[in-house]
KOLMARPA-833937 format. One line per field, with one value per atom (N, C-alpha, C): residue number from 1; residue in three letters; atom name; x, y, z. Coordinates in Angstrom, 1 decimal, padded with zeros to 4 digits. Atoms other than C-alpha are relative to their C-alpha. Layout:
resi: c(NUM	...) $
resn: c(ALA	...) $
name: c(CA	...) $
xx: c(X	...) $
yy: c(Y	...) $
zz: c(Z	...) $
END
This chain:
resi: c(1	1	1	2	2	2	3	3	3	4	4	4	5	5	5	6	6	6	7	7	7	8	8	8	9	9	9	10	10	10	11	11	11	12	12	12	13	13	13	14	14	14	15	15	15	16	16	16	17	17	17	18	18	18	19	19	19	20	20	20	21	21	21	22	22	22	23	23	23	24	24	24	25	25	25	26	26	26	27	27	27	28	28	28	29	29	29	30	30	30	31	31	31	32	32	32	33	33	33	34	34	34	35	35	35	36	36	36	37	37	37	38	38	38	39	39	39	40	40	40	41	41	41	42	42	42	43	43	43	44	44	44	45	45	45	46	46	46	47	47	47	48	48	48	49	49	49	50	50	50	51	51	51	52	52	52	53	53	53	54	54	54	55	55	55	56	56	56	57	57	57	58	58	58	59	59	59	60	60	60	61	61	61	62	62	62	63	63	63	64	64	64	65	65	65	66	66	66	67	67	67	68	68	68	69	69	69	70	70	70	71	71	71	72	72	72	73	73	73	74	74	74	75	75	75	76	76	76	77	77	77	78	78	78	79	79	79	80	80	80	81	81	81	82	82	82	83	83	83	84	84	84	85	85	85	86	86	86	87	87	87	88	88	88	89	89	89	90	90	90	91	91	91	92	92	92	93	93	93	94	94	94	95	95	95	96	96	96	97	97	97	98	98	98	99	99	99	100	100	100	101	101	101	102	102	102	103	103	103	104	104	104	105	105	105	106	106	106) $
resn: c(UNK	UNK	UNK	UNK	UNK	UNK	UNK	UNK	UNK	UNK	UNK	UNK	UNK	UNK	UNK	UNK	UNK	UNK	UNK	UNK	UNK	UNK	UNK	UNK	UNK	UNK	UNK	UNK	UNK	UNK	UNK	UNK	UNK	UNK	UNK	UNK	UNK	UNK	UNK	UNK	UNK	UNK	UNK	UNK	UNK	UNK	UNK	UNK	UNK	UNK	UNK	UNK	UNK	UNK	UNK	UNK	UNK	UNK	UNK	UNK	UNK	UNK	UNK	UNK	UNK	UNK	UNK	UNK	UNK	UNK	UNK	UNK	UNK	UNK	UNK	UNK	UNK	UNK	UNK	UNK	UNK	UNK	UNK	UNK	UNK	UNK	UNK	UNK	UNK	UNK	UNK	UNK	UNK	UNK	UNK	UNK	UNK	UNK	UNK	UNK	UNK	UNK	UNK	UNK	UNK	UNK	UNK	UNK	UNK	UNK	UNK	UNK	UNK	UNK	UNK	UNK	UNK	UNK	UNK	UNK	UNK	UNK	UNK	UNK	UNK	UNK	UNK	UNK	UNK	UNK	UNK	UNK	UNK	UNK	UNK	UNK	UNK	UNK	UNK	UNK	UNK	UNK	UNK	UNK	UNK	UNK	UNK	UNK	UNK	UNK	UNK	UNK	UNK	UNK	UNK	UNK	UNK	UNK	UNK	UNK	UNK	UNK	UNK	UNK	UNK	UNK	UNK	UNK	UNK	UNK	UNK	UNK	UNK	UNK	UNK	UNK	UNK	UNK	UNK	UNK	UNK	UNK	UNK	UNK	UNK	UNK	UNK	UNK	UNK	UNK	UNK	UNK	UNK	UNK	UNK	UNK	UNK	UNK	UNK	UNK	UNK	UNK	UNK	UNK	UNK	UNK	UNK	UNK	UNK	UNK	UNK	UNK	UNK	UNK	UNK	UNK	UNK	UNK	UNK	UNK	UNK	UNK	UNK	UNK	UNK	UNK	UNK	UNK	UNK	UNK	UNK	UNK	UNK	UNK	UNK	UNK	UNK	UNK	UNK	UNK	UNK	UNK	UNK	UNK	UNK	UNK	UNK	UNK	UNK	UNK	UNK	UNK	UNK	UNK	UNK	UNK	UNK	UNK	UNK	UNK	UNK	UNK	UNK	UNK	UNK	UNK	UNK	UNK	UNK	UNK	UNK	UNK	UNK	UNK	UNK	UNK	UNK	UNK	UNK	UNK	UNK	UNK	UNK	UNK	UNK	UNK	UNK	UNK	UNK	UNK	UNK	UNK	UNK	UNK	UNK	UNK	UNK	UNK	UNK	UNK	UNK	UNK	UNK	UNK	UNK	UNK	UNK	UNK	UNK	UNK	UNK	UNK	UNK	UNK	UNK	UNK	UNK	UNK) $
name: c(N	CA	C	N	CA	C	N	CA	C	N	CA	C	N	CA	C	N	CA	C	N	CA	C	N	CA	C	N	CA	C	N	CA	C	N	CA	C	N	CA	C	N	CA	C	N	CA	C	N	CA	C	N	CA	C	N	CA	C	N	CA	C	N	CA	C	N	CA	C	N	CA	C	N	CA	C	N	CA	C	N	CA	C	N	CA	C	N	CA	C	N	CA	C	N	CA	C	N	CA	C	N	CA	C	N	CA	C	N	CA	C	N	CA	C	N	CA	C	N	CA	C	N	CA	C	N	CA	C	N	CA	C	N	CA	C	N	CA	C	N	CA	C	N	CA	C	N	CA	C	N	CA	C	N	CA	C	N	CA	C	N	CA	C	N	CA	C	N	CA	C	N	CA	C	N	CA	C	N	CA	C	N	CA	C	N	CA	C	N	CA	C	N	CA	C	N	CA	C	N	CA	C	N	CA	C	N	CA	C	N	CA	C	N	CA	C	N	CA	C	N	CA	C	N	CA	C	N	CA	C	N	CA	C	N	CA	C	N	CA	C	N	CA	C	N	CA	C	N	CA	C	N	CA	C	N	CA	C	N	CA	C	N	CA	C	N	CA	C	N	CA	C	N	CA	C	N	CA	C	N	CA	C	N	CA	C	N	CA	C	N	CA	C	N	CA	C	N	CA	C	N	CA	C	N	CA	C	N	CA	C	N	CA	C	N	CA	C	N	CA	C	N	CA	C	N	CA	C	N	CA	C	N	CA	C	N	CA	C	N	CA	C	N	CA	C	N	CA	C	N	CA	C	N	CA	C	N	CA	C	N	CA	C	N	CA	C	N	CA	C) $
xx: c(-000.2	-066.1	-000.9	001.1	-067.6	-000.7	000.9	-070.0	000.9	-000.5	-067.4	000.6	-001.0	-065.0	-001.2	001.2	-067.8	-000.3	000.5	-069.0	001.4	-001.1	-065.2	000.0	-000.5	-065.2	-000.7	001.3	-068.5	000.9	-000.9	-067.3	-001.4	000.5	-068.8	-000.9	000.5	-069.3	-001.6	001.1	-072.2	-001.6	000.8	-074.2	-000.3	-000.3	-074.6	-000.6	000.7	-076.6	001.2	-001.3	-073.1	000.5	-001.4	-071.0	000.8	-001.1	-068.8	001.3	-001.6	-065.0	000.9	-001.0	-062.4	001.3	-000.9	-059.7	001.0	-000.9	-056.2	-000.1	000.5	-057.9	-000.8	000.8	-060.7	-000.4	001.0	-062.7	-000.7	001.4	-065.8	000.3	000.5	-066.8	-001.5	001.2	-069.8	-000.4	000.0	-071.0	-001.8	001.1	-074.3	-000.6	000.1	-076.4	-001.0	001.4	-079.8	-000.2	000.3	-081.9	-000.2	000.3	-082.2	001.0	-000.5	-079.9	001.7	-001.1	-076.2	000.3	-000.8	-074.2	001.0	-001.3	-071.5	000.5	-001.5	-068.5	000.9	-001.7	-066.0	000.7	-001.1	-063.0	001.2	-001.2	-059.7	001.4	-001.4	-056.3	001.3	-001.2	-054.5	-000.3	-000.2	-053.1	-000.1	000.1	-054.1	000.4	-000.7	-052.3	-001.5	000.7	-055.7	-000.6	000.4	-056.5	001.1	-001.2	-053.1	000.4	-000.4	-052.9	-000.9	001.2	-056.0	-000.8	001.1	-058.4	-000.9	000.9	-060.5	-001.4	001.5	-064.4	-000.9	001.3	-067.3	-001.4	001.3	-071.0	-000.4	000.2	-071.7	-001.4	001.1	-075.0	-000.5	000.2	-077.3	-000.9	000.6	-078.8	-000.8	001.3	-081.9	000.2	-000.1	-080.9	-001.2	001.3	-084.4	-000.9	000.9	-085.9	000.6	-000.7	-083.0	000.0	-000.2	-083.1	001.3	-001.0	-080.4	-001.1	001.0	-081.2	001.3	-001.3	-078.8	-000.2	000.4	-078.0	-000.7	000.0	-079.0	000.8	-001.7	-075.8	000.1	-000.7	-074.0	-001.0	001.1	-076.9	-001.4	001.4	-079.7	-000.3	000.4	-081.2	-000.8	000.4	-082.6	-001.0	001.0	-084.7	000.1	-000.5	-084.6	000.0	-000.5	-082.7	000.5	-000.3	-082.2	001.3	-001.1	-078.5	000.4	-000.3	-078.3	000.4	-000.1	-078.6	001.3	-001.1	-075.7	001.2	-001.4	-071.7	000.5	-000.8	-069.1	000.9	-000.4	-068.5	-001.4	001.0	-071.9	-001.7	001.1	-075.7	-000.8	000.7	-077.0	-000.5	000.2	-078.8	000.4	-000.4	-077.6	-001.6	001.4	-080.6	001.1	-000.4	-080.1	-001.4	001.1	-082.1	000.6	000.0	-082.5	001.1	-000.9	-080.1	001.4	-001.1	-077.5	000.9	-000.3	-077.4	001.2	-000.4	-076.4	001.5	-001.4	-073.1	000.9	-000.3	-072.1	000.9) $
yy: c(-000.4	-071.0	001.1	-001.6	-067.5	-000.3	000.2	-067.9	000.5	-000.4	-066.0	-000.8	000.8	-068.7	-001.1	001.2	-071.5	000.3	000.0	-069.7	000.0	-000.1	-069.8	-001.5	001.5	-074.0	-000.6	000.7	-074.5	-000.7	000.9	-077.2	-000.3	000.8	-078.1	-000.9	001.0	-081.3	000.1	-000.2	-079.6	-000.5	-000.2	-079.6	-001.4	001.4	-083.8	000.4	000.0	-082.8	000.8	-001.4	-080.2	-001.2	000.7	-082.4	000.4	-000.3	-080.3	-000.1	-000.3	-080.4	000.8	-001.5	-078.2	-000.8	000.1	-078.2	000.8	-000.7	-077.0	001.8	-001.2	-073.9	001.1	-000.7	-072.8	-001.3	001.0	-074.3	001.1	-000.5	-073.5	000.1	-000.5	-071.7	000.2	-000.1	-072.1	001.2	-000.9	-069.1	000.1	-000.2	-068.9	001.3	-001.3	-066.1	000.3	000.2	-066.3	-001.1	001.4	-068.3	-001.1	001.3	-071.6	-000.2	000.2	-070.7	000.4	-000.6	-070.8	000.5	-000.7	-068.8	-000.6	000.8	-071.1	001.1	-000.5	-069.0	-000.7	000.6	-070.2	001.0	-000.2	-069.3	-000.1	-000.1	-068.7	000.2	-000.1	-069.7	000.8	-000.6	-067.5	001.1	-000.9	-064.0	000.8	-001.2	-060.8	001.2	-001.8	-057.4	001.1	-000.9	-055.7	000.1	000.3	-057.1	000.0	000.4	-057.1	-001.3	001.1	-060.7	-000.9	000.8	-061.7	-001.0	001.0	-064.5	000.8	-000.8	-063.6	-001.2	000.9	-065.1	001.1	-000.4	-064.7	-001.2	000.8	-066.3	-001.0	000.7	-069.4	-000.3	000.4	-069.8	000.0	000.4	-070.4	-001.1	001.4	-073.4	000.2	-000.2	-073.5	-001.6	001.7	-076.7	-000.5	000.4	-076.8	-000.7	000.2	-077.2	-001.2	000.8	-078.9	000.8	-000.7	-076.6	001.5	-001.1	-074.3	001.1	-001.3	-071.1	000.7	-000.6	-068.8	001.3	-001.4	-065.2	000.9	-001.3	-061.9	000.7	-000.3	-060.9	-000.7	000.4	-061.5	-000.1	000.0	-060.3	-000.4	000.1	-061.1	-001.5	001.8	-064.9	000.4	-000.1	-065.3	-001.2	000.8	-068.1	-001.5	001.3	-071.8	-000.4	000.6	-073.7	-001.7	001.5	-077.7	-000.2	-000.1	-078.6	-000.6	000.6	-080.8	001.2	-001.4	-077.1	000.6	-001.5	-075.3	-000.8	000.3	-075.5	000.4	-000.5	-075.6	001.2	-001.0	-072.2	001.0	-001.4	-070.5	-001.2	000.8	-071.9	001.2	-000.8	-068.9	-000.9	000.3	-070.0	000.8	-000.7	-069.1	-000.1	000.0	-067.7	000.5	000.0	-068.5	000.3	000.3	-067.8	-000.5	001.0	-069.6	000.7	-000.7	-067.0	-000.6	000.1	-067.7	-001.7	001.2	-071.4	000.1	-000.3	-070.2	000.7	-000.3	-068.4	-001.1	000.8	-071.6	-001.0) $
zz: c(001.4	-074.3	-000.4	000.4	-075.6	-001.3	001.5	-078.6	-000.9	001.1	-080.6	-000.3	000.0	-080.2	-000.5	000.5	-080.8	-001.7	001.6	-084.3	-001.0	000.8	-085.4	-000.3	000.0	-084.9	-000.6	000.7	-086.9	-001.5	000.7	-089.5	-001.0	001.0	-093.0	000.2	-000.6	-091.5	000.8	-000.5	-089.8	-000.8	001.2	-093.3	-000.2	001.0	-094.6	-001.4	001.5	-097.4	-000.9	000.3	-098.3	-000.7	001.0	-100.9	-000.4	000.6	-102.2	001.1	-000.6	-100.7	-000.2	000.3	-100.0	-001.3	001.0	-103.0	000.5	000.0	-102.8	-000.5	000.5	-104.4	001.4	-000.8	-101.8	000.9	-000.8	-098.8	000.3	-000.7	-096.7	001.4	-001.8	-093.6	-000.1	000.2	-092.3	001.7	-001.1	-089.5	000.0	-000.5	-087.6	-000.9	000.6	-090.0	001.2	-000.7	-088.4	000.9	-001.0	-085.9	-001.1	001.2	-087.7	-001.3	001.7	-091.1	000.5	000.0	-091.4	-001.2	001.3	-094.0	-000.6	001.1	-096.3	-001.2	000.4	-097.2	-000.8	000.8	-100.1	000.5	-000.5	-099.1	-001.1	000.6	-101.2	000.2	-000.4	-100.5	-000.3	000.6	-102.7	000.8	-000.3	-101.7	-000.6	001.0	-103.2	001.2	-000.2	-102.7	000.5	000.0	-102.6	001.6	-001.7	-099.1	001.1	-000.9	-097.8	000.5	000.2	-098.2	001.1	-000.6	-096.4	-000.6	000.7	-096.8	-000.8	000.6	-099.3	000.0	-000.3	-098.9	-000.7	000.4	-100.6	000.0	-000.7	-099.8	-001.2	000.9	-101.2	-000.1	000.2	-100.2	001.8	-001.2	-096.9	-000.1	-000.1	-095.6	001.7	-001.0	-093.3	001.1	-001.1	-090.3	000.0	-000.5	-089.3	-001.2	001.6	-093.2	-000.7	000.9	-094.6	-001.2	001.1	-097.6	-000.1	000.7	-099.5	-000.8	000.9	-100.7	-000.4	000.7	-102.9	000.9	-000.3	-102.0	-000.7	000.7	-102.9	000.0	-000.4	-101.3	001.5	-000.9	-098.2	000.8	-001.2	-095.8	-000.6	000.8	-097.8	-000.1	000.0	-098.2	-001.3	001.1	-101.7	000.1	000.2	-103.4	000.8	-000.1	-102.4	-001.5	001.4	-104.9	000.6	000.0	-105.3	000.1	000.2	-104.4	-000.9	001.2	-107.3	-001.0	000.7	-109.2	000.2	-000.9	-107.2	-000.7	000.7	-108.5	001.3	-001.3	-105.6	000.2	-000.3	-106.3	000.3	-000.1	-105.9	000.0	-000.4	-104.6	-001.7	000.7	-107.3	-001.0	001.0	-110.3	-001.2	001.3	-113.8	-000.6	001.0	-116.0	-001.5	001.2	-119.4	-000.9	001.1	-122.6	-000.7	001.5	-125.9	-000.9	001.4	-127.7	001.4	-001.1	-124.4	-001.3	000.4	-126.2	-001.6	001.2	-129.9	000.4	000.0	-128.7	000.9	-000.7	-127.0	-001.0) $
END
């Protein structure tokens, strides 16, 4: 089996600490980023015209094997802070920064 073919079969299931589930809406892919960290992809089932009716993915977050810890992006290639998964939404590891005036139009 060629590594390219191996980093296609990496499975969620890899993660246990990972709770969220795939929904009729989106799932996850998870791809080798770095030594030690993989990259967790949402994934979107619908079809958009602008891709030619490709999967559309965006980074949900990376996760460090060796550490056990999540970290959000900065983007796709980039690894950002560590964040608590209790914190993260099964659309995004990022943190929301809110202020005190954020609350008042709520």
């Amino acid at each position: 089996m060629m590594l390219s073919q191996f980093l296609m079969t990496l499975s969620i299931d890899l993660i246990p600490q990972f709770f969220y589930k795939k929904s009729k809406d989106h799932y996850y892919e998870v791809e080798e980023f770095k030594r030690d960290v993989f990259a967790i992809w949402l994934c979107n089932n619908r079809k958009f015209t602008y891709n030619g009716g490709k999967i559309t993915k965006t980074i949900w977050g990376f996760y460090n094997y060796k550490t056990y810890k999540f970290h959000s992006p900065v983007n796709s290639k980039t690894i950002g802070k560590q964040v608590d998964f209790k914190n993260t939404t099964c659309y995004t590891s990022m943190q929301s920064k809110s202020s005190p005036l954020d609350s008042f139009f709520v």
